[in-house]
C-alpha positions as CSV (number, residue, x, y, z in Angstrom):
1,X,7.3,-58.5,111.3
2,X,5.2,-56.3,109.1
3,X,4.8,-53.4,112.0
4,X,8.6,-53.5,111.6
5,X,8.4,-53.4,107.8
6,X,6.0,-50.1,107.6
7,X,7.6,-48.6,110.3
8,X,11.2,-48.7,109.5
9,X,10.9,-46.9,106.0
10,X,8.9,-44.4,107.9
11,X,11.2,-43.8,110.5
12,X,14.2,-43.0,108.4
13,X,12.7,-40.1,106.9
14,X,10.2,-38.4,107.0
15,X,10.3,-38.3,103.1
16,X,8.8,-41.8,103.2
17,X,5.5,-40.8,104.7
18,X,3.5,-40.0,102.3
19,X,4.1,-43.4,100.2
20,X,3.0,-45.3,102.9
21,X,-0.3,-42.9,104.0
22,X,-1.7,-41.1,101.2
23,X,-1.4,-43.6,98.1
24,X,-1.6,-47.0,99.6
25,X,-5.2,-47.2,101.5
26,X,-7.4,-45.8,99.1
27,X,-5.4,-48.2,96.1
28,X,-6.0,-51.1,98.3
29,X,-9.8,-50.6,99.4
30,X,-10.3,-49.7,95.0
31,X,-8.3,-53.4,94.5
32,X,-10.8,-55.0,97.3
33,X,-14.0,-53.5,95.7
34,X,-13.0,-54.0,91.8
35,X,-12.2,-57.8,93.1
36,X,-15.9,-58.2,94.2
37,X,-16.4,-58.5,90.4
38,X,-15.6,-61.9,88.7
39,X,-14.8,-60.3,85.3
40,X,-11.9,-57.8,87.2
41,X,-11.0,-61.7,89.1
42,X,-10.7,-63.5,85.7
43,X,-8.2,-60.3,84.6
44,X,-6.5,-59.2,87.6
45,X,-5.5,-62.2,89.2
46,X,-3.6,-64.3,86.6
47,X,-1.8,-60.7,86.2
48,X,-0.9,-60.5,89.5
49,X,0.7,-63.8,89.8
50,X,2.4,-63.3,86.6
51,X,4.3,-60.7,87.7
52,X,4.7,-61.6,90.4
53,X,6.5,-64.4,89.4
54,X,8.5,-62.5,87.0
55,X,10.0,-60.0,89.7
56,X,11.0,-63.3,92.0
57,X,12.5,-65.0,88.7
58,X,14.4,-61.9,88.0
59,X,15.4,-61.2,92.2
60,X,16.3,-65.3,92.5
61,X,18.5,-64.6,89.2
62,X,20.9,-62.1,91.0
63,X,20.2,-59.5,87.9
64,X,20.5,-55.6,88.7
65,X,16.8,-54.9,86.9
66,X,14.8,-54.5,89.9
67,X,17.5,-51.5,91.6
């Protein structure tokens, strides 16, 4: 399931590439070293969740905001 959900994007155009390559490893490894930190936890996390939440509130809601 998730080979087929990097891979699609990517293989509709080759446009897409670069989001998936360039951007996304290097802002994942700086999110796993700043987490080794329990100040960046105590900030970051309760973030996260929150908007998380908020973007599956407004998806669940049926609004247009997110397109």
């Amino acid at each position: 399931m998730l080979a087929a959900a990097i891979l699609m994007p990517l293989g509709s155009a080759l446009n897409g590439m670069p989001r998936f390559v360039l951007w996304q490893p290097p802002f994942l490894l700086a999110v796993a070293l700043l987490m080794r930190h329990r100040v960046a936890r105590l900030v970051l996390l309760p973030l996260w969740w929150g908007g998380s939440i908020a973007i599956e509130a407004i998806w669940l809601s049926g609004n247009d905001a997110l397109i």
